[in-house]
Residue frames as a rotation matrix with the C-alpha (Angstrom) as fourth column:
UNK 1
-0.731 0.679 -0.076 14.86
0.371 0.488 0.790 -35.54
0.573 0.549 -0.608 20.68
UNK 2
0.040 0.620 -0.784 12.99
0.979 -0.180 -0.093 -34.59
-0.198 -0.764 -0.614 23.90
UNK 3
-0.261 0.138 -0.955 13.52
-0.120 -0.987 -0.110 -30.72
-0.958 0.086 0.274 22.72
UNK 4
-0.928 0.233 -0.292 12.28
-0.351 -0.280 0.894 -31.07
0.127 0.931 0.341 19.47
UNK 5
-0.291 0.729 -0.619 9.25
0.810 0.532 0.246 -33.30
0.509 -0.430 -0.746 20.84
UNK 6
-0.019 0.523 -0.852 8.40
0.741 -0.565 -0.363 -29.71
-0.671 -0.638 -0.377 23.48
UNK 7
-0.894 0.295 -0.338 9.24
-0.448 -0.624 0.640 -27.09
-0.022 0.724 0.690 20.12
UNK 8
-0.894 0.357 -0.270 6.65
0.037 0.659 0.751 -29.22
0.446 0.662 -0.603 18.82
UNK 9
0.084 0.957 -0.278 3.79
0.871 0.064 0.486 -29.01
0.483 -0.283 -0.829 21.13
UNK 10
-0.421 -0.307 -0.854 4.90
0.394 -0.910 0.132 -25.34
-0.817 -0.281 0.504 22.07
UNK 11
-0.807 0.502 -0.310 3.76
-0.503 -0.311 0.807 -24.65
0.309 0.807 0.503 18.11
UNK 12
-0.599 0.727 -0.336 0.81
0.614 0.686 0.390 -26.92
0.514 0.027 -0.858 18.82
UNK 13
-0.115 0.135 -0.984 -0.25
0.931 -0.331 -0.155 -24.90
-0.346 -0.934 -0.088 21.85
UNK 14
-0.627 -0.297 -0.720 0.49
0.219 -0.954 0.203 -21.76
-0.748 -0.031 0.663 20.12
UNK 15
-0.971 -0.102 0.217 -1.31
0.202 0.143 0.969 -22.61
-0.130 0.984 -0.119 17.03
UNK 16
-0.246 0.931 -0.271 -4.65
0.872 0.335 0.358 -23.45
0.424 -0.148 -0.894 19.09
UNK 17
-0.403 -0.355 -0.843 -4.24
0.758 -0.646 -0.091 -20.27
-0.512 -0.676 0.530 20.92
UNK 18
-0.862 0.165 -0.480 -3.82
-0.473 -0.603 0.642 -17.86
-0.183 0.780 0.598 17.56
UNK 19
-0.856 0.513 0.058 -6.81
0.231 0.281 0.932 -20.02
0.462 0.811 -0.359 16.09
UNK 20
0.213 0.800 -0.561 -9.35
0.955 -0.293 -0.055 -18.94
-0.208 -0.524 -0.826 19.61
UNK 21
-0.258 0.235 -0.937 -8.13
0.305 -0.901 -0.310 -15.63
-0.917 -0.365 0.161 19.35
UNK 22
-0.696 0.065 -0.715 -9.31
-0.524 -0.727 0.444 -15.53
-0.492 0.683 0.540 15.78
UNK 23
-0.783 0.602 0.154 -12.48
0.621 0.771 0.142 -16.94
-0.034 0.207 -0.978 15.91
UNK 24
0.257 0.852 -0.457 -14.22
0.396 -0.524 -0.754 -13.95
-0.881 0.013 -0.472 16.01
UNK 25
0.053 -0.153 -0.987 -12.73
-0.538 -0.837 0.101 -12.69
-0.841 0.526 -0.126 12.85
UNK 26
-0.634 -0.384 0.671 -13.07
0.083 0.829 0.553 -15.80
-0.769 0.406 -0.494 10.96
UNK 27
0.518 0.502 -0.692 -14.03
-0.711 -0.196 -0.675 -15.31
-0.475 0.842 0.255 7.16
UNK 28
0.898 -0.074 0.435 -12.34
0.255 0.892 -0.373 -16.92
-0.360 0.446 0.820 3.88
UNK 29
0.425 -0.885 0.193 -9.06
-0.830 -0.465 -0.308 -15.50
0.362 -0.029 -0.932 4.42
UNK 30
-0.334 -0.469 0.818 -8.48
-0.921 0.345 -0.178 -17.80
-0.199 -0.813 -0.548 6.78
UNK 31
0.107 0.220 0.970 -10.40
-0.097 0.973 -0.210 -20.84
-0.990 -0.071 0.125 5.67
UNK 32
0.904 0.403 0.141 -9.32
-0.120 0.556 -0.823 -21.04
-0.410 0.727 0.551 2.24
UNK 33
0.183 -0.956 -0.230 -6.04
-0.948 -0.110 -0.298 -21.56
0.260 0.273 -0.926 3.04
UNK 34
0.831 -0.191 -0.522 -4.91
0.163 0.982 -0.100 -25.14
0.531 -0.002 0.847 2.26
UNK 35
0.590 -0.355 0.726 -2.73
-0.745 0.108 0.658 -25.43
-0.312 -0.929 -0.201 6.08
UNK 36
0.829 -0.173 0.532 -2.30
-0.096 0.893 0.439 -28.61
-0.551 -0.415 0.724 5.26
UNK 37
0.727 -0.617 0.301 1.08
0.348 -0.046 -0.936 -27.74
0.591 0.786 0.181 2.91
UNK 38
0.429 -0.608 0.668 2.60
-0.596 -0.746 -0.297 -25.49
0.679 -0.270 -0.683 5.34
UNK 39
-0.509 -0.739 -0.442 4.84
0.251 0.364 -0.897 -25.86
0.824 -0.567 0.001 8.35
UNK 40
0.409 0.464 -0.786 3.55
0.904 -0.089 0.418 -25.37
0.124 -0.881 -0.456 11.90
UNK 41
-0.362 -0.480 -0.799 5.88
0.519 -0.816 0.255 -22.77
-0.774 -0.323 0.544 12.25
UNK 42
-0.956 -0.061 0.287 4.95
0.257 -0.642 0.723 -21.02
0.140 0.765 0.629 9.03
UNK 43
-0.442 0.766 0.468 1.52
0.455 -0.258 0.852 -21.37
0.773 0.589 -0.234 9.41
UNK 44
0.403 0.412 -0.817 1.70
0.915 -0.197 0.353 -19.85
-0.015 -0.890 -0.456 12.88
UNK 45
-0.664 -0.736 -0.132 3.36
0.607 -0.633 0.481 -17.16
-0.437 0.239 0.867 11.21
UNK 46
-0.938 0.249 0.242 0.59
0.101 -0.472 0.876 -16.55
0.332 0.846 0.418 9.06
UNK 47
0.125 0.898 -0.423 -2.19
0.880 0.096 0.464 -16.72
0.457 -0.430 -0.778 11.88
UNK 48
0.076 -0.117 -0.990 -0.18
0.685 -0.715 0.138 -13.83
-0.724 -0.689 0.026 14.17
UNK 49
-0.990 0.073 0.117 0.13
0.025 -0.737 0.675 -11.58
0.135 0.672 0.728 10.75
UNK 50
-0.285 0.935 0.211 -3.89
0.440 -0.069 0.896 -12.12
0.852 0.348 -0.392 10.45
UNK 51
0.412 0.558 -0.721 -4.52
0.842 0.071 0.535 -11.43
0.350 -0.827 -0.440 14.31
UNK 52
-0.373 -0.856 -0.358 -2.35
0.819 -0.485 0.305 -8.40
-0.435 -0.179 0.882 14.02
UNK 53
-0.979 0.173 0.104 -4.00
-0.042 -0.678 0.734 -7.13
0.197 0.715 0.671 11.24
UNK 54
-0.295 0.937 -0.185 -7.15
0.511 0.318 0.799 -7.86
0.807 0.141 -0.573 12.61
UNK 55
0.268 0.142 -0.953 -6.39
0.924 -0.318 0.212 -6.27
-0.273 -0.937 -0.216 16.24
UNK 56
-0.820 -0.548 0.167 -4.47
0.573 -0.779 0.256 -3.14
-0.010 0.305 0.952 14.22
UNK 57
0.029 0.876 -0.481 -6.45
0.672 -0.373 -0.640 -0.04
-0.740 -0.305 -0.599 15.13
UNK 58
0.216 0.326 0.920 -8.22
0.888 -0.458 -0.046 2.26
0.407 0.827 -0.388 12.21
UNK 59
0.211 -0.148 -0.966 -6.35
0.378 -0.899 0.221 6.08
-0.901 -0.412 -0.134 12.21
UNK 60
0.826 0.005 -0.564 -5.66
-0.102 -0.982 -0.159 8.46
-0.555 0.189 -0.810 10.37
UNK 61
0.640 -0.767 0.050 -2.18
0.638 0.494 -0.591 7.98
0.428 0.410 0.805 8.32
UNK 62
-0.262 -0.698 0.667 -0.69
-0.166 -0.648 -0.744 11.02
0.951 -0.305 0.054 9.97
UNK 63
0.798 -0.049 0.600 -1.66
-0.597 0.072 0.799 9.58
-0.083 -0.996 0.028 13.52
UNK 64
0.867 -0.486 -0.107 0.81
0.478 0.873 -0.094 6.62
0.139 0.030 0.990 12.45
UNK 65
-0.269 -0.938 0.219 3.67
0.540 -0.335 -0.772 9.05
0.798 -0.089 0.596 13.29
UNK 66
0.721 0.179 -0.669 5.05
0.690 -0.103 0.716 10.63
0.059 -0.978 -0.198 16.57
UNK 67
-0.483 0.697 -0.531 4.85
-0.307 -0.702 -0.642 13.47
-0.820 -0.147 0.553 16.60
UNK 68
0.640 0.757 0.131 1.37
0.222 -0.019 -0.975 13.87
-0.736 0.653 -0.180 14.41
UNK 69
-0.583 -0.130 0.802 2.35
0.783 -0.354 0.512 14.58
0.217 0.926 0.308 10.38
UNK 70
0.146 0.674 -0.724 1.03
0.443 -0.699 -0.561 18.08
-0.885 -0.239 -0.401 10.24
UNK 71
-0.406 -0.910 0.089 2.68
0.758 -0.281 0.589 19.39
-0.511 0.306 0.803 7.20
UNK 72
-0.608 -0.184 -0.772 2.34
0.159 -0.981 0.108 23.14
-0.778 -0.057 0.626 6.01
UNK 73
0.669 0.650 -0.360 -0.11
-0.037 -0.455 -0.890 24.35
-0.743 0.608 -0.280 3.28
UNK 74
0.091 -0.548 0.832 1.24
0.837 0.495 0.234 24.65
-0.539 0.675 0.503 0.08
UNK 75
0.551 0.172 0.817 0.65
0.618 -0.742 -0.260 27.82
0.561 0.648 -0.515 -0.60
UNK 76
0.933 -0.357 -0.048 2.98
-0.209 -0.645 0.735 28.91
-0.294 -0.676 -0.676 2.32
UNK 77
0.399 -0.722 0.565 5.68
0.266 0.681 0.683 26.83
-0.878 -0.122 0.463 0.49
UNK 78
0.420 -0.408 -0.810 8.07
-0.651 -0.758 0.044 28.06
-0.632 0.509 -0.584 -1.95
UNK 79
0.851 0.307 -0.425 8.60
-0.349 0.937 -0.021 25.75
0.392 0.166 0.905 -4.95
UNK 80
-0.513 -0.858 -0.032 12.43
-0.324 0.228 -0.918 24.72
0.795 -0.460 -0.394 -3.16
UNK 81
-0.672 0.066 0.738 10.98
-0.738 -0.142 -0.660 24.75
0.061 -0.988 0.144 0.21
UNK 82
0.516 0.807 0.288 7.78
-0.675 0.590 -0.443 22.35
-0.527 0.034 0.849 -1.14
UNK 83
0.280 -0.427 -0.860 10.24
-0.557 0.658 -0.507 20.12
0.782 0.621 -0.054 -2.96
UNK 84
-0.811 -0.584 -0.045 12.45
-0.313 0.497 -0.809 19.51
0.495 -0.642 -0.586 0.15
UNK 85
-0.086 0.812 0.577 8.57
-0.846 0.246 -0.472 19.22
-0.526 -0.529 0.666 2.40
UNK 86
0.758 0.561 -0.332 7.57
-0.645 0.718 -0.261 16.63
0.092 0.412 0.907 -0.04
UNK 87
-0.230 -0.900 -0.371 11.21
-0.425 0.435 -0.794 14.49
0.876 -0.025 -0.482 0.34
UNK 88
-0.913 -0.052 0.405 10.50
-0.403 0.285 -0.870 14.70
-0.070 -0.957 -0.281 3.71
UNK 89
0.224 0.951 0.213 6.94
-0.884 0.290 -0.366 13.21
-0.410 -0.107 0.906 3.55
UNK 90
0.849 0.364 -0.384 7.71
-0.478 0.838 -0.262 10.57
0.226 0.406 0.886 1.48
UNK 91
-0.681 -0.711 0.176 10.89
-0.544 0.329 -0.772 9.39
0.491 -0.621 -0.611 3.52
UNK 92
-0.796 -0.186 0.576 8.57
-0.604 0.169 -0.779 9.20
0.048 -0.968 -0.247 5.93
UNK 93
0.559 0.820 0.120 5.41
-0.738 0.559 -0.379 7.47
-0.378 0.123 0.918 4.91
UNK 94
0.155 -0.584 -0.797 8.25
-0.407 0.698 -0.590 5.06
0.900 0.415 -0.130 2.92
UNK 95
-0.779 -0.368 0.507 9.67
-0.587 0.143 -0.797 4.59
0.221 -0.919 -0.327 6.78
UNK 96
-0.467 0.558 0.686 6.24
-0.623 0.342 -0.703 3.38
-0.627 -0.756 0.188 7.78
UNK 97
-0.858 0.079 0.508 6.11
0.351 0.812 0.466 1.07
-0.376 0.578 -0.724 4.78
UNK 98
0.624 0.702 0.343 3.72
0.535 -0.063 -0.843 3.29
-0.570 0.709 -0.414 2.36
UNK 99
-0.450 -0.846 -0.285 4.50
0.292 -0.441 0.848 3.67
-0.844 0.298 0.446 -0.79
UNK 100
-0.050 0.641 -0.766 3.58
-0.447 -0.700 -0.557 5.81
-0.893 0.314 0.321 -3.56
UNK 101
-0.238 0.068 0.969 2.58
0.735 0.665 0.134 4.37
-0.635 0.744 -0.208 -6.96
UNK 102
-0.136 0.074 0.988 2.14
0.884 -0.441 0.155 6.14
0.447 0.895 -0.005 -10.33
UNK 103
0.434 -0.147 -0.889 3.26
0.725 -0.528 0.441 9.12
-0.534 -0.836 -0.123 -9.45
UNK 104
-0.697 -0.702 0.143 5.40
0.499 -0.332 0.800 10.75
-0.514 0.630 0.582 -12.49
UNK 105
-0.012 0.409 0.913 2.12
0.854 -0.471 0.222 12.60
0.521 0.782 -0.343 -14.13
UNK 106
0.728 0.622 -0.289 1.91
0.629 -0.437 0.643 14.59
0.274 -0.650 -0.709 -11.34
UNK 107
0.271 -0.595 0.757 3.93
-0.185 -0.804 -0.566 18.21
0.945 0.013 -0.328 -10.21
UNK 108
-0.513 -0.244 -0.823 5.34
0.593 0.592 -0.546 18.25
0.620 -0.768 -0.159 -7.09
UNK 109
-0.778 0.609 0.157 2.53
-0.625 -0.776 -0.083 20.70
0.071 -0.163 0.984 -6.07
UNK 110
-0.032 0.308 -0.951 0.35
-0.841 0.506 0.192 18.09
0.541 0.805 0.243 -7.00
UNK 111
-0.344 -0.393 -0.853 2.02
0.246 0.838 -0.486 15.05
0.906 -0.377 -0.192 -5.10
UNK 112
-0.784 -0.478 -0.396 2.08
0.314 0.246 -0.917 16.73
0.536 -0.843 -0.043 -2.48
UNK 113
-0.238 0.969 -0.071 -1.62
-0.838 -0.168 0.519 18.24
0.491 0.183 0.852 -2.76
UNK 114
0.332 0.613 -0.717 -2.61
-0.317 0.788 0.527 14.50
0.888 0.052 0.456 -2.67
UNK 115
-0.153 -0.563 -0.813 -0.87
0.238 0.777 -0.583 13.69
0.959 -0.283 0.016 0.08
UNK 116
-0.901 0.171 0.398 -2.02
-0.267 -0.943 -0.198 16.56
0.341 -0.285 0.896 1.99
UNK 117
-0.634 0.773 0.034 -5.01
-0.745 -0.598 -0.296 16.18
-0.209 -0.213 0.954 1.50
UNK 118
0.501 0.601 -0.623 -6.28
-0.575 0.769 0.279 12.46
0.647 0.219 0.730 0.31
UNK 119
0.312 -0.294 -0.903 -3.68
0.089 0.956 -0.280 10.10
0.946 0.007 0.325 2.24
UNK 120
-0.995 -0.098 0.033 -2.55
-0.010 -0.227 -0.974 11.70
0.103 -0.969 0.224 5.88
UNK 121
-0.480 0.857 0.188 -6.36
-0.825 -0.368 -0.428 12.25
-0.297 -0.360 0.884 6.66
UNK 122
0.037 0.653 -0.756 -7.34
-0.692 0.562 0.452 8.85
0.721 0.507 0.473 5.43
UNK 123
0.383 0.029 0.923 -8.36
-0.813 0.485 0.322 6.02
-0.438 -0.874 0.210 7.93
UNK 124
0.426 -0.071 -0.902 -6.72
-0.400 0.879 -0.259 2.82
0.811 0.471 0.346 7.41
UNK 125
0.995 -0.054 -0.085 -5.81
0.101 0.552 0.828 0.00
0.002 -0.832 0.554 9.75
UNK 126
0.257 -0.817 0.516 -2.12
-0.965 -0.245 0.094 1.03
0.050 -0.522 -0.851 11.35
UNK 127
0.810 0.106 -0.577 -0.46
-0.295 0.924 -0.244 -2.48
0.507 0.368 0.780 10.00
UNK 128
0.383 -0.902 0.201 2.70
0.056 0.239 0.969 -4.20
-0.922 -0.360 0.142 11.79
UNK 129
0.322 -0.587 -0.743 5.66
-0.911 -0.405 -0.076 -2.90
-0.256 0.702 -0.665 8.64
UNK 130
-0.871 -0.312 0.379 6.95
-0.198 0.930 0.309 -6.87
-0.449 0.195 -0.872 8.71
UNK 131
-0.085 0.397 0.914 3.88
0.637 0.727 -0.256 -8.02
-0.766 0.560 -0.315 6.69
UNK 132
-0.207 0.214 0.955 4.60
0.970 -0.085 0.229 -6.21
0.130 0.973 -0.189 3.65
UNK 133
-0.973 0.000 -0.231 3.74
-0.094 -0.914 0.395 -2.32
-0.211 0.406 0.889 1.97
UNK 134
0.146 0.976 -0.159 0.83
0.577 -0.214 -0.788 -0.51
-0.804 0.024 -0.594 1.45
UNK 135
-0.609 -0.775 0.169 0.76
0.634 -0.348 0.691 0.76
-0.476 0.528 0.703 -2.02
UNK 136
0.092 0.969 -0.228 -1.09
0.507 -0.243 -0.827 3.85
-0.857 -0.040 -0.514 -2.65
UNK 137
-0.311 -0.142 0.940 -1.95
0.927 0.173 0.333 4.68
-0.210 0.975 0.078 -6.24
UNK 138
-0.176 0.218 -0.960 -1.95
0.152 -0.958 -0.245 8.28
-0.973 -0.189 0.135 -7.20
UNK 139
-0.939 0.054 -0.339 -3.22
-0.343 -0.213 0.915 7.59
-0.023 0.976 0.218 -10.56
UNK 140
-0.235 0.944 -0.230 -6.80
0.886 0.305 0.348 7.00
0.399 -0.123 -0.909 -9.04
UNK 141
-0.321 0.717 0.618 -9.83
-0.583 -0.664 0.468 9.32
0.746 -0.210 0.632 -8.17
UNK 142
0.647 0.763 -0.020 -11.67
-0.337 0.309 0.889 8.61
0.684 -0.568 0.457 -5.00
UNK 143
0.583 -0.185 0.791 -10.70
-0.534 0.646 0.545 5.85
-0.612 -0.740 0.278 -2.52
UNK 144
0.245 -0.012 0.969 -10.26
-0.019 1.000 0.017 3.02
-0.969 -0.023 0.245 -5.25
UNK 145
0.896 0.128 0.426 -10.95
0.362 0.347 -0.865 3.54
-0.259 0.929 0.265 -8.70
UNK 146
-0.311 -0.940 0.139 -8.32
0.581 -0.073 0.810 4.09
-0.752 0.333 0.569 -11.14
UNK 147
0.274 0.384 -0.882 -8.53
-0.231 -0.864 -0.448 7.12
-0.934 0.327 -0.148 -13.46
UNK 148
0.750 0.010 0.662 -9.05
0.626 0.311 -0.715 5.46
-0.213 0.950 0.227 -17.09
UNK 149
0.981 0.141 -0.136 -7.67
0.112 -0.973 -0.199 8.42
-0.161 0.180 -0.970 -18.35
UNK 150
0.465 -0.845 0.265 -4.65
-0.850 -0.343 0.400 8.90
-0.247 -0.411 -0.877 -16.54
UNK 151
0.479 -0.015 0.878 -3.99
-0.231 0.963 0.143 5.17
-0.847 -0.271 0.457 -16.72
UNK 152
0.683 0.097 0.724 -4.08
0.532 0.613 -0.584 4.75
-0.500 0.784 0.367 -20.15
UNK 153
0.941 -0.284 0.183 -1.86
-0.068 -0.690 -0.720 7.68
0.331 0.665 -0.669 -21.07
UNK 154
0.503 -0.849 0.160 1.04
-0.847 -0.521 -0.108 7.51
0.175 -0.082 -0.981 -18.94
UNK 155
-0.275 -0.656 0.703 1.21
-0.823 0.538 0.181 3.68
-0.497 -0.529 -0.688 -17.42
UNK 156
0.654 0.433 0.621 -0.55
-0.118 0.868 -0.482 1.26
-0.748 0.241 0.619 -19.14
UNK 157
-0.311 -0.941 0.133 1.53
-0.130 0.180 0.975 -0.85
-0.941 0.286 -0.178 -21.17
UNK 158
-0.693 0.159 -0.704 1.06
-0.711 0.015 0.703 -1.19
0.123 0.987 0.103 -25.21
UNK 159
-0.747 0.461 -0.479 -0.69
0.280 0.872 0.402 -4.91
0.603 0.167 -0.781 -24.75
UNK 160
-0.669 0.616 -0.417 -3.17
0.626 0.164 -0.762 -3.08
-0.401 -0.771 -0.495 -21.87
UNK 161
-0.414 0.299 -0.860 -4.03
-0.500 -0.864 -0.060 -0.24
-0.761 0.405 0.507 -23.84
UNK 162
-0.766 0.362 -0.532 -5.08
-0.537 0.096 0.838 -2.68
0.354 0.927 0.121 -26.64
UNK 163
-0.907 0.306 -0.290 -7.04
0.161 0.887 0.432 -4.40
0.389 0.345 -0.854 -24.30
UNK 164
-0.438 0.833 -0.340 -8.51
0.264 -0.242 -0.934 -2.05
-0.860 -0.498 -0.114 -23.16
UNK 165
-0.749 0.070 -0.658 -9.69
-0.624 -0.405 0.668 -1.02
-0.220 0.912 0.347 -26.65
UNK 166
-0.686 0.568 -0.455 -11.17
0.041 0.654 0.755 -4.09
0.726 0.499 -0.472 -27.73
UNK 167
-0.711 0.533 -0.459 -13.07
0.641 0.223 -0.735 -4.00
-0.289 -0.816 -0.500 -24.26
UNK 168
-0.562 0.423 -0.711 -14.38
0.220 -0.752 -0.621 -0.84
-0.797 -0.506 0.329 -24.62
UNK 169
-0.137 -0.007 0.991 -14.51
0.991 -0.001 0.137 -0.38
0.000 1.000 0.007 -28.39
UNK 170
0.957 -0.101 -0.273 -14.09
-0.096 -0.995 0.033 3.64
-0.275 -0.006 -0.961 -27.37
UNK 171
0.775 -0.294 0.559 -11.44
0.310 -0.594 -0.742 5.59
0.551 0.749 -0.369 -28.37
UNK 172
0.292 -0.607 -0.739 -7.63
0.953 0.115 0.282 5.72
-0.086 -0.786 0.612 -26.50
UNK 173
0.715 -0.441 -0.542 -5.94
-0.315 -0.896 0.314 9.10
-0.624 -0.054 -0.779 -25.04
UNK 174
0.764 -0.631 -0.134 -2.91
0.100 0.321 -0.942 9.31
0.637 0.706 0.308 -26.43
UNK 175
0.858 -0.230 -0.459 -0.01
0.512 0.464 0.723 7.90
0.046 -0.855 0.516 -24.97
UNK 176
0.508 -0.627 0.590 2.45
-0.207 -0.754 -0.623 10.21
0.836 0.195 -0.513 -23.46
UNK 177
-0.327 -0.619 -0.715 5.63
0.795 0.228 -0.562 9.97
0.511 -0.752 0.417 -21.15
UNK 178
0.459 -0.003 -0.888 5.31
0.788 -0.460 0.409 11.45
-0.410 -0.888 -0.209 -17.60
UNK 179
0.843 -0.119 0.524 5.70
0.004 -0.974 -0.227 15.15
0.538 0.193 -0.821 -17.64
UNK 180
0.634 -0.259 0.729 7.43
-0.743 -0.467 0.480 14.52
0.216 -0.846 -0.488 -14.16
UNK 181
0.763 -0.066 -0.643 9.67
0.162 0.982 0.092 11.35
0.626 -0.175 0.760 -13.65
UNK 182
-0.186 -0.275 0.943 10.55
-0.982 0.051 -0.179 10.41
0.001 -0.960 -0.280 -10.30
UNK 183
-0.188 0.140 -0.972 11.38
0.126 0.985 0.118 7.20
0.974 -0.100 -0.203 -8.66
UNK 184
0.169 0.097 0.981 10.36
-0.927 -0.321 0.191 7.06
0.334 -0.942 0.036 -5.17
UNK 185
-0.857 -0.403 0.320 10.99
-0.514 0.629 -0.584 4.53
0.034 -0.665 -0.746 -2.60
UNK 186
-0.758 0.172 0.629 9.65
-0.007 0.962 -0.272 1.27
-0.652 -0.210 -0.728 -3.66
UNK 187
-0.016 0.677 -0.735 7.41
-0.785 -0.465 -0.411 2.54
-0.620 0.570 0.539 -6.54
UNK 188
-0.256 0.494 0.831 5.47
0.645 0.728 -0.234 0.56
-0.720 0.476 -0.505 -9.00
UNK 189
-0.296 0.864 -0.407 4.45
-0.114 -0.455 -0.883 2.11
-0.948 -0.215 0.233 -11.92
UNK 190
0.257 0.324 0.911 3.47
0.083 0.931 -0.355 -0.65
-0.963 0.166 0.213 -13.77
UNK 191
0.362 -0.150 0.920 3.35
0.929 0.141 -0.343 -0.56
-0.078 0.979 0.191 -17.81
UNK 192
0.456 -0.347 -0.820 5.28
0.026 -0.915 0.402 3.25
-0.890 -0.205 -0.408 -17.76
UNK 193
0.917 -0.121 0.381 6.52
0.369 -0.109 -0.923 4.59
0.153 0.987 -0.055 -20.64
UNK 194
0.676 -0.452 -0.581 10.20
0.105 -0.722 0.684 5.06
-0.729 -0.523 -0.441 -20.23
């Protein structure tokens, strides 16, 4: 009884702790979570994931590896030699818990184009791999958006494609299976045509 009575104010102790060292970073992440369901233990679980991700420092995606990612041009790469390059990339960004999403419209010229050149060179906050994947959609332009386009033709399912219709009241592409289909490690790609 006396050791369950010191666990007990050990989580206490620990709880108040996590909650000073994330008082500067307090938003509504953190207060609009209804605590009052959870366990002590759980919900000190879910304070060191926030203060983790809050202390995690902003690099590069190819600093997140040791040695640097550096990988070769594509135009030095034969298509064999850029198949096996692009395996090896996505092993290894899988390894560090990113994974690729909609991915099958794309050559492996392509893939590995984007990877090249939009996702190693992007900053993003170096997470701890225990809270979960980072899933980066290669069926978007930019940072964020999603390419209508692309969307609607290869992944969106039948019931999204009508809604997007009625939304828009424009005209759909037409829907076609991936040129390319691949499964990578831990892919998503949602409403696919398979």
């Amino acid at each position: 009884m006396e050791e369950k009575k010191s666990s007990h104010v050990d989580e206490m102790l620990r709880n108040a702790e996590l909650r000073t060292q994330l008082e500067p970073y307090k938003d509504e992440s953190l207060v609009c979570v209804d605590f009052e369901r959870w366990t002590l233990n759980e919900e000190n679980t879910y304070l060191e994931q926030m203060l983790g991700w809050e202390k995690a420092p902003v690099l590069p995606v190819a600093r997140w590896f040791t040695p640097e990612l550096s990988p070769p041009p594509a135009s030095t790469l034969s298509d064999a030699e850029l198949a096996e390059e692009l395996s090896r990339l996505v092993q290894k960004l899988y390894e560090k818990h990113i994974v690729l999403d909609c991915t099958s419209h794309l050559c492996d010229r392509e893939l590995y184009d984007i990877i090249v050149r939009k996702i190693l060179p992007t900053e993003v906050k170096k997470f701890d791999p225990n809270s979960g994947c980072r899933h980066w959609n290669c069926a978007c332009i930019g940072d964020r958006d999603i390419d209508r386009e692309t969307w609607l033709t290869y992944y969106a399912s039948d019931e999204e494609r009508q809604c997007e219709a009625e939304r828009t009241g424009e005209p759909l592409p037409a829907k076609i299976l991936p040129l390319y289909p691949r499964t990578l490690p831990g892919e998503t790609n949602f409403g696919e045509n398979t």
